[in-house]
mmCIF file of the N, C-alpha and C atoms, coordinates in Angstrom:
data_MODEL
# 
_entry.id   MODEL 
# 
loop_
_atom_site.group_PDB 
_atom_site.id 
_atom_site.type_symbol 
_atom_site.label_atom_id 
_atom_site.label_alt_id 
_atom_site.label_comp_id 
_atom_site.label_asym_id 
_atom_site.label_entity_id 
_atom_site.label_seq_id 
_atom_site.pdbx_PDB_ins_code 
_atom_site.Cartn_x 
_atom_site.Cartn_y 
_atom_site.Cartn_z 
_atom_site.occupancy 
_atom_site.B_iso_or_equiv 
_atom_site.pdbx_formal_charge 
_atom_site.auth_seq_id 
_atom_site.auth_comp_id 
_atom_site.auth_asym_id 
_atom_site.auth_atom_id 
_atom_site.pdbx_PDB_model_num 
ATOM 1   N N  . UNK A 1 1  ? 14.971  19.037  11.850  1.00 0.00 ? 1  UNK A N  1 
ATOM 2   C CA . UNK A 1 1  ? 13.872  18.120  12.119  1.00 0.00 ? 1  UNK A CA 1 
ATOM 3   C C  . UNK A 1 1  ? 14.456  16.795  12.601  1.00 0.00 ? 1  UNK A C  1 
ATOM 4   N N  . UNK A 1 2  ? 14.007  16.271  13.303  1.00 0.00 ? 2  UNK A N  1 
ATOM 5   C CA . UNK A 1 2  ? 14.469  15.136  13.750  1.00 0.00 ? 2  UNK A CA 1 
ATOM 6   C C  . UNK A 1 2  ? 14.370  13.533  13.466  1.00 0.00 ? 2  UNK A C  1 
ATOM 7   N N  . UNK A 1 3  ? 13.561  13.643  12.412  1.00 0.00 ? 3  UNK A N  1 
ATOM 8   C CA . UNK A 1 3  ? 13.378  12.349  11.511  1.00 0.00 ? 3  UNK A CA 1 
ATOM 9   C C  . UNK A 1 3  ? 14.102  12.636  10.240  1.00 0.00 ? 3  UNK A C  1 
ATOM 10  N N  . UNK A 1 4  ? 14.706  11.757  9.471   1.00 0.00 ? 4  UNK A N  1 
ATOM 11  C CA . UNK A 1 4  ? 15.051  11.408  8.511   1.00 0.00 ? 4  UNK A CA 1 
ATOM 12  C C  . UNK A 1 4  ? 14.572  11.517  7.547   1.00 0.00 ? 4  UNK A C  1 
ATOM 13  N N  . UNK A 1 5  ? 13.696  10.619  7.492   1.00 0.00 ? 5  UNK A N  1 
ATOM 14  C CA . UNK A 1 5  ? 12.101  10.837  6.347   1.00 0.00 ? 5  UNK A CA 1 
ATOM 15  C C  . UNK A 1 5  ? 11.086  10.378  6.757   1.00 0.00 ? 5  UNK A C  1 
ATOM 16  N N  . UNK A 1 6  ? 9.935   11.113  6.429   1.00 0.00 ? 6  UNK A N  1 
ATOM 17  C CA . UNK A 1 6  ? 8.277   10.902  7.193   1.00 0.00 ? 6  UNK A CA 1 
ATOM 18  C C  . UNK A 1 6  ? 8.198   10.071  5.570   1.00 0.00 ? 6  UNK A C  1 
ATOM 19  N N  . UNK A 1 7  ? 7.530   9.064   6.313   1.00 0.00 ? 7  UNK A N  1 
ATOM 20  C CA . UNK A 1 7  ? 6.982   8.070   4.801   1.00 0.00 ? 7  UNK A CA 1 
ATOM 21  C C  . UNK A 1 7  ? 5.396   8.026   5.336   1.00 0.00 ? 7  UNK A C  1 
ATOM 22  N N  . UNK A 1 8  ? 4.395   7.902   4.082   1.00 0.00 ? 8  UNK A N  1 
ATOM 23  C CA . UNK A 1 8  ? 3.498   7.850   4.221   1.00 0.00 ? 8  UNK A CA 1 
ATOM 24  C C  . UNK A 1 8  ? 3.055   6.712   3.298   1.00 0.00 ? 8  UNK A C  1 
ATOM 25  N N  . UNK A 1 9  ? 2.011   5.736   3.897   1.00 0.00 ? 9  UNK A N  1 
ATOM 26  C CA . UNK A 1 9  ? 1.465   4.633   3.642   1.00 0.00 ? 9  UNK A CA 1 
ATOM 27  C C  . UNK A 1 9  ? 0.128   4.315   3.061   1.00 0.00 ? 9  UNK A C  1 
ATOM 28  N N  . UNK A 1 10 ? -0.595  4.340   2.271   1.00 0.00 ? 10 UNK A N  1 
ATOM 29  C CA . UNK A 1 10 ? -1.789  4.660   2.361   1.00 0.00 ? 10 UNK A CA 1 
ATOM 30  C C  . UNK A 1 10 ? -2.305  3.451   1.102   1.00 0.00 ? 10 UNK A C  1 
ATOM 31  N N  . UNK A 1 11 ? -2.963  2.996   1.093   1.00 0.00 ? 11 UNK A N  1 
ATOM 32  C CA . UNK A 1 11 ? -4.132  2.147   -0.331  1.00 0.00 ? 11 UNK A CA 1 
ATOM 33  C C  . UNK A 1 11 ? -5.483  2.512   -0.872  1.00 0.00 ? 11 UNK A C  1 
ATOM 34  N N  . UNK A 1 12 ? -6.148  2.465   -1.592  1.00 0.00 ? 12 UNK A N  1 
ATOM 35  C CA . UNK A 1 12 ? -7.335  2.511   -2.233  1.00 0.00 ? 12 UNK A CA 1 
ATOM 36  C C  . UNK A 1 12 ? -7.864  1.394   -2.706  1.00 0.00 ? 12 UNK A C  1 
ATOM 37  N N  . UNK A 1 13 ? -8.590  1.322   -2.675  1.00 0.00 ? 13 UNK A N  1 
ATOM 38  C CA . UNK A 1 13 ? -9.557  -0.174  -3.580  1.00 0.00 ? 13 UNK A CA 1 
ATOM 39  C C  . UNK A 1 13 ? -10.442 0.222   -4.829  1.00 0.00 ? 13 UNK A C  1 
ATOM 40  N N  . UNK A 1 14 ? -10.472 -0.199  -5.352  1.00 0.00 ? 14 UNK A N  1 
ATOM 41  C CA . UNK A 1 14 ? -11.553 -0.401  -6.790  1.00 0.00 ? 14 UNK A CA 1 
ATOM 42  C C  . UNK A 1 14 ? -12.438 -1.803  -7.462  1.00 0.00 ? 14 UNK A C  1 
ATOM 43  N N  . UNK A 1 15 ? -13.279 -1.627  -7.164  1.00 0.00 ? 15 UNK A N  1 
ATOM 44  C CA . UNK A 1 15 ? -13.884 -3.070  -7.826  1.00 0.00 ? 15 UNK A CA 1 
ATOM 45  C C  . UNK A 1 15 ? -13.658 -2.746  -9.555  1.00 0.00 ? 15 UNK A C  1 
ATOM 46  N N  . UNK A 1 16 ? -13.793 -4.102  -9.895  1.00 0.00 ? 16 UNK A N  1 
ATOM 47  C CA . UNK A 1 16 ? -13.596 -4.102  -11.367 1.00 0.00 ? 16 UNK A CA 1 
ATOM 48  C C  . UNK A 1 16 ? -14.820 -4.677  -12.222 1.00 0.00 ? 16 UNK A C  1 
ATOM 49  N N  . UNK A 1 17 ? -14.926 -4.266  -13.406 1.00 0.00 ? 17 UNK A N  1 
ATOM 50  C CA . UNK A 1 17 ? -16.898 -4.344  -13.760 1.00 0.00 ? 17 UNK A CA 1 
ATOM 51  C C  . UNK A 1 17 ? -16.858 -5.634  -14.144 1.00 0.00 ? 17 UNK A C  1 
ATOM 52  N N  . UNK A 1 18 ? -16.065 -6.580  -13.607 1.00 0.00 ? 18 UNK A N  1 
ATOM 53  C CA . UNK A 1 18 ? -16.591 -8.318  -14.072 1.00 0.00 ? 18 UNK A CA 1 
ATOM 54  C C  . UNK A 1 18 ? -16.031 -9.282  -12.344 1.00 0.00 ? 18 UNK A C  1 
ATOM 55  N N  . UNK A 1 19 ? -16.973 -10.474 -12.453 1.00 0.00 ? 19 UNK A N  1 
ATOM 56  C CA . UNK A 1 19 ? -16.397 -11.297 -11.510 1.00 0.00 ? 19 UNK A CA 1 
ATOM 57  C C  . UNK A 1 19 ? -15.606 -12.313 -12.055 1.00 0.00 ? 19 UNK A C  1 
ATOM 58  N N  . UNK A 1 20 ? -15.177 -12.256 -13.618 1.00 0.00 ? 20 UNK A N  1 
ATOM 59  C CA . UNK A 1 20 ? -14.692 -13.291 -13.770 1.00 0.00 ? 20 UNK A CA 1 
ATOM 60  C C  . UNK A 1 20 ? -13.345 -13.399 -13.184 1.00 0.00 ? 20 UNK A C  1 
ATOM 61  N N  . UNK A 1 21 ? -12.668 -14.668 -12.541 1.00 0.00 ? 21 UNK A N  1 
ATOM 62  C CA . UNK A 1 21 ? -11.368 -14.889 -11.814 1.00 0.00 ? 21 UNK A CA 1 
ATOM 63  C C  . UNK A 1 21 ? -9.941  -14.751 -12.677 1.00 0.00 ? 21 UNK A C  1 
ATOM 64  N N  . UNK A 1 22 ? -10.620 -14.524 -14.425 1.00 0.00 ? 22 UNK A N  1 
ATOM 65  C CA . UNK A 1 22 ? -9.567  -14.461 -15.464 1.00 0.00 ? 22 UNK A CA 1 
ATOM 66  C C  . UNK A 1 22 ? -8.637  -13.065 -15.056 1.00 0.00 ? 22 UNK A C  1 
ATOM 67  N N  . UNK A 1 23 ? -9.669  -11.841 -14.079 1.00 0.00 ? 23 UNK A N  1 
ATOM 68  C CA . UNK A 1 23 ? -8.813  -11.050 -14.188 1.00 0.00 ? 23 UNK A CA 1 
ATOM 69  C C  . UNK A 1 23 ? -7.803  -11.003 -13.256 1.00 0.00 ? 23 UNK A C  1 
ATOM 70  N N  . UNK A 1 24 ? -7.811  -11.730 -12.594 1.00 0.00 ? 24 UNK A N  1 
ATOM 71  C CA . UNK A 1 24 ? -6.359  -11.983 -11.422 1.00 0.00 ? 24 UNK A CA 1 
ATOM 72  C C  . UNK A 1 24 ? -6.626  -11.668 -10.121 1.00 0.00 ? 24 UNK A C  1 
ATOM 73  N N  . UNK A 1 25 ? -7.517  -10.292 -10.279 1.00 0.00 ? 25 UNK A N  1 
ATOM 74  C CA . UNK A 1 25 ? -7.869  -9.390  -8.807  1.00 0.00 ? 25 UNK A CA 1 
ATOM 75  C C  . UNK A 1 25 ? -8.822  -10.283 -7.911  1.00 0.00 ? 25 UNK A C  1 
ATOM 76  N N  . UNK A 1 26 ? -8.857  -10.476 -7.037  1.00 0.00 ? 26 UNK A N  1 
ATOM 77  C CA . UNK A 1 26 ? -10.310 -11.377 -6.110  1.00 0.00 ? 26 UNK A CA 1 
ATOM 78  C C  . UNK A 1 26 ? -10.516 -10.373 -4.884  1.00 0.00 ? 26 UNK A C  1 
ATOM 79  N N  . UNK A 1 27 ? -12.000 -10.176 -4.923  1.00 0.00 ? 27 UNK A N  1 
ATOM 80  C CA . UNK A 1 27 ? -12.091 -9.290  -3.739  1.00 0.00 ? 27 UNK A CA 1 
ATOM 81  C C  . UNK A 1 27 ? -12.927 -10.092 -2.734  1.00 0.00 ? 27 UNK A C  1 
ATOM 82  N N  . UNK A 1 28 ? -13.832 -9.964  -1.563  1.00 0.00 ? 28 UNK A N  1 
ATOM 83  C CA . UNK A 1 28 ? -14.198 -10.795 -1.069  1.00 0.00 ? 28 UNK A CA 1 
ATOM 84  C C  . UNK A 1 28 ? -15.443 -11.013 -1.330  1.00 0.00 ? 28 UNK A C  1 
ATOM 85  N N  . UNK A 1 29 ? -16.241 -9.866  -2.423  1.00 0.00 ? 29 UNK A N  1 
ATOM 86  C CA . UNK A 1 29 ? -17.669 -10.463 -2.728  1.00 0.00 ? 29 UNK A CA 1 
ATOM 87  C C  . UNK A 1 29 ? -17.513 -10.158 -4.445  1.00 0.00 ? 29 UNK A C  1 
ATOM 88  N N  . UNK A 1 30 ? -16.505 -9.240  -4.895  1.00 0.00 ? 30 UNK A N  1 
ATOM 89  C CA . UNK A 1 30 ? -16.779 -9.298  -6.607  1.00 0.00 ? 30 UNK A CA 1 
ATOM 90  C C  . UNK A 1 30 ? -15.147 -8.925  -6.555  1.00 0.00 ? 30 UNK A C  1 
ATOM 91  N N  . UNK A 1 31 ? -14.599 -8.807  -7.735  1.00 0.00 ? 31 UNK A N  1 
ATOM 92  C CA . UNK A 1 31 ? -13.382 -8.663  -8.365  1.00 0.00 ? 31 UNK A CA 1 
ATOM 93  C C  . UNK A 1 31 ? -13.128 -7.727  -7.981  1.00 0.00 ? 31 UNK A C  1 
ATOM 94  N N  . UNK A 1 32 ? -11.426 -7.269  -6.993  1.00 0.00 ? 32 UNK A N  1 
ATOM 95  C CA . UNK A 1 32 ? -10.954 -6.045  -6.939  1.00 0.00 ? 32 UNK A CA 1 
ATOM 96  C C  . UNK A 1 32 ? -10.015 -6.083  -7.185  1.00 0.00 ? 32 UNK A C  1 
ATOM 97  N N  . UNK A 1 33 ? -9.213  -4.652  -6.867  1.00 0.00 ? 33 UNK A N  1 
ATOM 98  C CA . UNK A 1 33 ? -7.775  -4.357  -6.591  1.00 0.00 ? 33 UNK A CA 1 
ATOM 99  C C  . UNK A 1 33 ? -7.722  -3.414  -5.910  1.00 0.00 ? 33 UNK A C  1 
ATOM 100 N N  . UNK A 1 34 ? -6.704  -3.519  -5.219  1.00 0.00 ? 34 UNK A N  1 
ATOM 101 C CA . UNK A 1 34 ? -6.238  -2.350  -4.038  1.00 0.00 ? 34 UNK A CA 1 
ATOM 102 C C  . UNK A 1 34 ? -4.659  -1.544  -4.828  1.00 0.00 ? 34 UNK A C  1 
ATOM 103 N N  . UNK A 1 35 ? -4.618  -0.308  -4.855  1.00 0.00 ? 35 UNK A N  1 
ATOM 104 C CA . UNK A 1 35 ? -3.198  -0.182  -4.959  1.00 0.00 ? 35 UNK A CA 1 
ATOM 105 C C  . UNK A 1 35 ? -2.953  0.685   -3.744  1.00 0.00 ? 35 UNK A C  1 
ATOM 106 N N  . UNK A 1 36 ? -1.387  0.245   -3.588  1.00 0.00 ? 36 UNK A N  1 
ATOM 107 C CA . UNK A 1 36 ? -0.737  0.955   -2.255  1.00 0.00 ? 36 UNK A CA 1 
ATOM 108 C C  . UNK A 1 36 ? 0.629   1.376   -2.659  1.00 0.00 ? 36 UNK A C  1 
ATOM 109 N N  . UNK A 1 37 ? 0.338   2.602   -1.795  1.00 0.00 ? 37 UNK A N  1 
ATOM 110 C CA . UNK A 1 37 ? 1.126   3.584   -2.231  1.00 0.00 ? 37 UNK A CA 1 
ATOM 111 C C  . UNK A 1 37 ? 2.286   4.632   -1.068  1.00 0.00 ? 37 UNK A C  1 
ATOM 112 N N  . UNK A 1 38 ? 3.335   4.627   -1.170  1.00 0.00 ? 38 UNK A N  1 
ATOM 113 C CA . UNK A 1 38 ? 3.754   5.203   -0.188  1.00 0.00 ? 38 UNK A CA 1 
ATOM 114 C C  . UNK A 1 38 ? 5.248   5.912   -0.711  1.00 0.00 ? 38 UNK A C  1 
ATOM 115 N N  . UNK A 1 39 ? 4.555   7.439   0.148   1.00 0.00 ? 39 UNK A N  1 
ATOM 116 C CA . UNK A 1 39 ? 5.623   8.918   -0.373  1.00 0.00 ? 39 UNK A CA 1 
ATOM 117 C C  . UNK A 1 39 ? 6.111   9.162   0.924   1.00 0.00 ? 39 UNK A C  1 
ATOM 118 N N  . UNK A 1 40 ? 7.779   9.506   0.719   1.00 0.00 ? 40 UNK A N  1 
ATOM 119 C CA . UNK A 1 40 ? 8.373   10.338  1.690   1.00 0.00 ? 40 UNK A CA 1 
ATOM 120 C C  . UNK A 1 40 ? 8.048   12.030  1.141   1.00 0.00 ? 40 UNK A C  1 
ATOM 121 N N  . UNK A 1 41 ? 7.902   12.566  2.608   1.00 0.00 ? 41 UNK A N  1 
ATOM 122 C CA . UNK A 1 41 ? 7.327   13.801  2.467   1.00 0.00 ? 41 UNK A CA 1 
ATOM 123 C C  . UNK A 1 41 ? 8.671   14.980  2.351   1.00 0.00 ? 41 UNK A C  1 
ATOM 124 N N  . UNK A 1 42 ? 9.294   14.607  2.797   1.00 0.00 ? 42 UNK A N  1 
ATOM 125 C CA . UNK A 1 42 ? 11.060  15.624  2.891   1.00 0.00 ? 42 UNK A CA 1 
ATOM 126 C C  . UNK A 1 42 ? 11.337  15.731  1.533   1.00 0.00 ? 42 UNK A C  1 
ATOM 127 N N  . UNK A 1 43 ? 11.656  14.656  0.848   1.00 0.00 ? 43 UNK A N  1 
ATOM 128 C CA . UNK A 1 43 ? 11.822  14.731  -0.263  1.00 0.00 ? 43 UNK A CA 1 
ATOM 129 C C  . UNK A 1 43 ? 11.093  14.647  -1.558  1.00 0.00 ? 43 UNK A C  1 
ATOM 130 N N  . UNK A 1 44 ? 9.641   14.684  -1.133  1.00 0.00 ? 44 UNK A N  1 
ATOM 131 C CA . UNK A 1 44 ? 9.050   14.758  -2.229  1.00 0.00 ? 44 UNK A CA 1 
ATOM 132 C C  . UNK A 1 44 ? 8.661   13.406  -3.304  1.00 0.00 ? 44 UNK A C  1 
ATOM 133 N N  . UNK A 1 45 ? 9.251   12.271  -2.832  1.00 0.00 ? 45 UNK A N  1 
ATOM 134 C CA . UNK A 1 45 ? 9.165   11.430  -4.024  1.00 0.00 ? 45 UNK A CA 1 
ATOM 135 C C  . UNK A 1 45 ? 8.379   10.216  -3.413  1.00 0.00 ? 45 UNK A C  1 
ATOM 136 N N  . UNK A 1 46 ? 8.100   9.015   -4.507  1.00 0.00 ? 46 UNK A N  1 
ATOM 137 C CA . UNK A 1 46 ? 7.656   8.142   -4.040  1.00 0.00 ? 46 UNK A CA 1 
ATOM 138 C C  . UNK A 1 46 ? 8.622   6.947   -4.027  1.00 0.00 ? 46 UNK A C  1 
ATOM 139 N N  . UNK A 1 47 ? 8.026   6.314   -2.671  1.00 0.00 ? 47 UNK A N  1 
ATOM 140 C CA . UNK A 1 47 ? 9.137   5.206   -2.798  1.00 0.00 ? 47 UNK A CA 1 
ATOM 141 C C  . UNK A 1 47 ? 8.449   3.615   -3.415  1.00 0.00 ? 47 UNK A C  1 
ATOM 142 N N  . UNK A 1 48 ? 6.918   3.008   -3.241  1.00 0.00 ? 48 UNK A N  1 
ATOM 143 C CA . UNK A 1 48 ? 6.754   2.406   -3.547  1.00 0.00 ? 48 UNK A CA 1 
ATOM 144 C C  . UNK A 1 48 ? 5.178   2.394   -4.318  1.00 0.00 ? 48 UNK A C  1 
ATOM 145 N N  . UNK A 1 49 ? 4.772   1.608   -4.840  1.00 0.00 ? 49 UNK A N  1 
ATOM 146 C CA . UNK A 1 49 ? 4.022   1.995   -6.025  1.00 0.00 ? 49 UNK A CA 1 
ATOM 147 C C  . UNK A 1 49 ? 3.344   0.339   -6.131  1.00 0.00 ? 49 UNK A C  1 
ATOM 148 N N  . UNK A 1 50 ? 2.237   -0.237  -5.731  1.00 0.00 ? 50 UNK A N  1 
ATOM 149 C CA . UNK A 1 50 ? 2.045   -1.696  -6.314  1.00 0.00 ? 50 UNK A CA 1 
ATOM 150 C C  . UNK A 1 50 ? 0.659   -2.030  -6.585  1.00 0.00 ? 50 UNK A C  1 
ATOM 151 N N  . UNK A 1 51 ? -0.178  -2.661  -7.402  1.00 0.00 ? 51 UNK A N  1 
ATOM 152 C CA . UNK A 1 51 ? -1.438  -3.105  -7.353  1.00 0.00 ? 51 UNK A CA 1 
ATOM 153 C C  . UNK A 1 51 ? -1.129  -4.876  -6.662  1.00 0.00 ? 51 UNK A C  1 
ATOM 154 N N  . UNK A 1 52 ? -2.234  -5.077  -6.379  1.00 0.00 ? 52 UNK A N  1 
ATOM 155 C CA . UNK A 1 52 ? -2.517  -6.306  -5.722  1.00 0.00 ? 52 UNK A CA 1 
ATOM 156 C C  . UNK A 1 52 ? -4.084  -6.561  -5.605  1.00 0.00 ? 52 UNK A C  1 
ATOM 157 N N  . UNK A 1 53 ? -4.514  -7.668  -4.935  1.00 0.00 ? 53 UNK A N  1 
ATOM 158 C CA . UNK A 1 53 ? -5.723  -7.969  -4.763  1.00 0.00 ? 53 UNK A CA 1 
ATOM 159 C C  . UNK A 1 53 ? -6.334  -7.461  -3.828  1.00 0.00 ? 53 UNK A C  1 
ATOM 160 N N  . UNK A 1 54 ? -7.906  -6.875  -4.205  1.00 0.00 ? 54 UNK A N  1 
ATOM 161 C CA . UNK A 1 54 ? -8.604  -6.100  -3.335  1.00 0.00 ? 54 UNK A CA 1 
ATOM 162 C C  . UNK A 1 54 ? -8.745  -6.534  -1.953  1.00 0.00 ? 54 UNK A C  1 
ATOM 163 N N  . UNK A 1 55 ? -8.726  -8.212  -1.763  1.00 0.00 ? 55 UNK A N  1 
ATOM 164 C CA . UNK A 1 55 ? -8.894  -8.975  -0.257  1.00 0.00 ? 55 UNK A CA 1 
ATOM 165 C C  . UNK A 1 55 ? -7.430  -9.110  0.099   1.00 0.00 ? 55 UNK A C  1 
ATOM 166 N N  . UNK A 1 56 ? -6.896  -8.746  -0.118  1.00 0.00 ? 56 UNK A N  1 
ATOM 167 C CA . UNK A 1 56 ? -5.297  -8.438  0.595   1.00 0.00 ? 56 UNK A CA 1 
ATOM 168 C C  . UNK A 1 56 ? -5.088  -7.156  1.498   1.00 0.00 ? 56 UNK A C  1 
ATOM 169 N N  . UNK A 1 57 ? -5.175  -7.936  3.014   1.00 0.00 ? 57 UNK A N  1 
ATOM 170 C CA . UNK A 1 57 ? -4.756  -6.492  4.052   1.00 0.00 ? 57 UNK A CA 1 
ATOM 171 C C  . UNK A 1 57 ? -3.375  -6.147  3.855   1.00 0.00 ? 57 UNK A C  1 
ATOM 172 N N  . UNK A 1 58 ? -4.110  -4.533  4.773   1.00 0.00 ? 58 UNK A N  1 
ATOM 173 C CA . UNK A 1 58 ? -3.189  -3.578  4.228   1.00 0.00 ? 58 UNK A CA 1 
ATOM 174 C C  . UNK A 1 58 ? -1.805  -3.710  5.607   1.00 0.00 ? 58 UNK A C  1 
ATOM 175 N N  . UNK A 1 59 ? -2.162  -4.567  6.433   1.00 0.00 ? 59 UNK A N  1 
ATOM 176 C CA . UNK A 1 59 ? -0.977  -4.911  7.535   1.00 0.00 ? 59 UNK A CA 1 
ATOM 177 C C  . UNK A 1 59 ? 0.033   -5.819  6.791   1.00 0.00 ? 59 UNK A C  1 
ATOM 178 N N  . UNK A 1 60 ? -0.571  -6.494  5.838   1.00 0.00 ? 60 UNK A N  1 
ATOM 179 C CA . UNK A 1 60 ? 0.331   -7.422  5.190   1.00 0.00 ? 60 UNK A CA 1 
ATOM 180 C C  . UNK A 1 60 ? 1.413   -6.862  4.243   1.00 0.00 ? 60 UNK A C  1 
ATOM 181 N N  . UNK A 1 61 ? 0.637   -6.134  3.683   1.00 0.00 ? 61 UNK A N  1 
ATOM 182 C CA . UNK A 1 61 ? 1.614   -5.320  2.461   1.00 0.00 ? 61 UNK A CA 1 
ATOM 183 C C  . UNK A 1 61 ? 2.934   -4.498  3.689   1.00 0.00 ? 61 UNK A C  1 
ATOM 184 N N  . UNK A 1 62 ? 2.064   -3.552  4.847   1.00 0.00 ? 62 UNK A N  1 
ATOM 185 C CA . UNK A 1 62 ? 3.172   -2.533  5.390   1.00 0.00 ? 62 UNK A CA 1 
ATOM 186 C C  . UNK A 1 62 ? 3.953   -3.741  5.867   1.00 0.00 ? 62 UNK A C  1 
ATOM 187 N N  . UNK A 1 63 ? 4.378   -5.018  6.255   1.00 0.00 ? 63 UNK A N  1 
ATOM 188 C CA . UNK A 1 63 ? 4.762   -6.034  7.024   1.00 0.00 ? 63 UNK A CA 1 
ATOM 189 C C  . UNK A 1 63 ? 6.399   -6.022  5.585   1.00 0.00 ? 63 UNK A C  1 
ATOM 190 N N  . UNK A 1 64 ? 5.624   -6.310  4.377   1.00 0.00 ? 64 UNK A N  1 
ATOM 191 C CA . UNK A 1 64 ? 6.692   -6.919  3.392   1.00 0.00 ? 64 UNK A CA 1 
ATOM 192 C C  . UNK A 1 64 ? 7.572   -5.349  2.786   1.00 0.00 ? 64 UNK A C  1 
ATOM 193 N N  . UNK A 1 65 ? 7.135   -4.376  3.476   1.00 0.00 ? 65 UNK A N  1 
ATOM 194 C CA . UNK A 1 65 ? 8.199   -3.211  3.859   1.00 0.00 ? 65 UNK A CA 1 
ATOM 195 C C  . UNK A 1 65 ? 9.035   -3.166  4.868   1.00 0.00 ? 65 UNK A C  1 
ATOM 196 N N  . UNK A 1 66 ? 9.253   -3.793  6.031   1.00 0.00 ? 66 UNK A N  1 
ATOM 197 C CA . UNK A 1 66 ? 9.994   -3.723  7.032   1.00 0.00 ? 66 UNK A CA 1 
ATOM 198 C C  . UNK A 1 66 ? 11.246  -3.288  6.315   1.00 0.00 ? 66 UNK A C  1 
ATOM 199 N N  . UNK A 1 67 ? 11.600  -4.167  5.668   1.00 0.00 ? 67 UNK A N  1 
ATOM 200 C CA . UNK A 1 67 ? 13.345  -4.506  5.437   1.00 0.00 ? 67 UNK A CA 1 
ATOM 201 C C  . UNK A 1 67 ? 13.999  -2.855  5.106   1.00 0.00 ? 67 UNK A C  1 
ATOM 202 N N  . UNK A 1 68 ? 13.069  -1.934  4.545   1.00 0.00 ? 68 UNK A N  1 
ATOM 203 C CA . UNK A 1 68 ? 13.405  -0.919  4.139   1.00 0.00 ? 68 UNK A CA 1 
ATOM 204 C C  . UNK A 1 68 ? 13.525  0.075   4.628   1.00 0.00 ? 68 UNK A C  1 
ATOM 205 N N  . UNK A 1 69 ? 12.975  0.109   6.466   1.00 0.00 ? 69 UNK A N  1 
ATOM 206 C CA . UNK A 1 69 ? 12.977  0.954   7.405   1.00 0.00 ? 69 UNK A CA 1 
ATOM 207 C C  . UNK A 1 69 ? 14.573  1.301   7.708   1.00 0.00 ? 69 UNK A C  1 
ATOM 208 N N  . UNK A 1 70 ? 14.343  2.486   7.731   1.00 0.00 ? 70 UNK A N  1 
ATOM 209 C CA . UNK A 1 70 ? 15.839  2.964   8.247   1.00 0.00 ? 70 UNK A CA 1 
ATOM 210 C C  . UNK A 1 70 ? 15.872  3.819   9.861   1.00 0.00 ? 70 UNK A C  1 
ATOM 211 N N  . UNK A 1 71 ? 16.532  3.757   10.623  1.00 0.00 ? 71 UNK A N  1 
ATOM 212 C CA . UNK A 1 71 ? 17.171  4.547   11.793  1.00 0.00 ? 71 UNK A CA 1 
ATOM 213 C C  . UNK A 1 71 ? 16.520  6.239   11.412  1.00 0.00 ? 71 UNK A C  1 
ATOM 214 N N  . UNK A 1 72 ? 15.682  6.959   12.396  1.00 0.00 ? 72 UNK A N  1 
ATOM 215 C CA . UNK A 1 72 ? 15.153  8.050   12.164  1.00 0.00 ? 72 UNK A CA 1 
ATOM 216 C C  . UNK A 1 72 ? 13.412  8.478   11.268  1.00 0.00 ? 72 UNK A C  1 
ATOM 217 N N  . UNK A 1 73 ? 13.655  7.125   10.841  1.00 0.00 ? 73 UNK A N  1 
ATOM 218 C CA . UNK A 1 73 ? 12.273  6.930   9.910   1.00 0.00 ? 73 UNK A CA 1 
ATOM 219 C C  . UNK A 1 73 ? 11.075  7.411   10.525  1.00 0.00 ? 73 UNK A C  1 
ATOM 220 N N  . UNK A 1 74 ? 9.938   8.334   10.404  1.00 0.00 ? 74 UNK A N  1 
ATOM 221 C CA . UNK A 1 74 ? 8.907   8.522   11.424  1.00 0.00 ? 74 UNK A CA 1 
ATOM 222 C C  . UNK A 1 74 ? 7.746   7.738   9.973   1.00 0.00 ? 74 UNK A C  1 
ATOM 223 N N  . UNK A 1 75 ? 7.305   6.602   10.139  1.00 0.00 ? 75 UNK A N  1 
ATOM 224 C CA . UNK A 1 75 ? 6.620   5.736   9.416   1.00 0.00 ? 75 UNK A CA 1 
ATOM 225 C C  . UNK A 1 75 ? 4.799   6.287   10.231  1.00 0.00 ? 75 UNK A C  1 
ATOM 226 N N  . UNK A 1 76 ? 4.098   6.508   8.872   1.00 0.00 ? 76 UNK A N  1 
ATOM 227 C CA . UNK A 1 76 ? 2.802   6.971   9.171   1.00 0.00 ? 76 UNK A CA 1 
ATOM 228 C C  . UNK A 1 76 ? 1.591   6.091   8.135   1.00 0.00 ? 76 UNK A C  1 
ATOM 229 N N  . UNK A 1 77 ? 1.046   5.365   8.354   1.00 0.00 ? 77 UNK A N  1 
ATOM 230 C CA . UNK A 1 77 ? -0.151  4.425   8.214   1.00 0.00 ? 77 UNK A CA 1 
ATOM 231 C C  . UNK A 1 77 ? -0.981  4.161   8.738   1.00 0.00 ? 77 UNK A C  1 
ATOM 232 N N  . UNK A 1 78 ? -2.182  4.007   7.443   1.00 0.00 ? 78 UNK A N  1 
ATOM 233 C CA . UNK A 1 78 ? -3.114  3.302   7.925   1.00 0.00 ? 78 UNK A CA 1 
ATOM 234 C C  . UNK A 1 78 ? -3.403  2.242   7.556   1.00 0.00 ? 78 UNK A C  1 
ATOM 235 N N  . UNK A 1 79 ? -3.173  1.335   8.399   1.00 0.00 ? 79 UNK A N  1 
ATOM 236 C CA . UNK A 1 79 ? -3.592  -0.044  8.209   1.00 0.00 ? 79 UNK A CA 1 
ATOM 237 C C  . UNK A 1 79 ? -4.810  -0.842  8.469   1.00 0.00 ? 79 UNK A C  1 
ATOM 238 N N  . UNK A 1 80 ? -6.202  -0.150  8.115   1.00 0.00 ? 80 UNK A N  1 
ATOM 239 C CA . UNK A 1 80 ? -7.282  -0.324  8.075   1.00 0.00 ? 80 UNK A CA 1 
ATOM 240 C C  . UNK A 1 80 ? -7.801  -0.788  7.220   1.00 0.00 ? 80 UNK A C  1 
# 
């Protein structure tokens, strides 16, 4: 195969059952969180794993992955 490792990129969102700002998450109309998540498929495992705030794009998060791209990498996201 000619890639290295297929990584896959992907997030979810969840609102959370209060608006209070105590819980850390801010979404853009009630309290969220997004977690994002991303598996290489060759090997089976995951490489990164994070919660964050529901109004946090998902171009931003794949952006503070660069550094980890390697030579052969076939990188697959959605950044929607």
């Amino acid at each position: 195969m000619p890639f290295h490792r297929i990584r896959m990129l992907d997030s979810t969102g969840f609102k959370t059952p209060t608006d209070d700002p105590e819980t850390g998450y801010q979404g853009c109309a009630q309290s969220s969180l997004k977690i994002q998540v991303e598996y290489e498929m060759k090997q089976g495992q995951f490489l990164h794993l994070d919660i964050q705030n529901g109004k946090e794009h998902d171009t931003t998060y794949a952006a503070t992955l660069l550094h980890t791209v390697q030579p052969e990498d076939l990188l697959l996201r959605d950044l929607g």
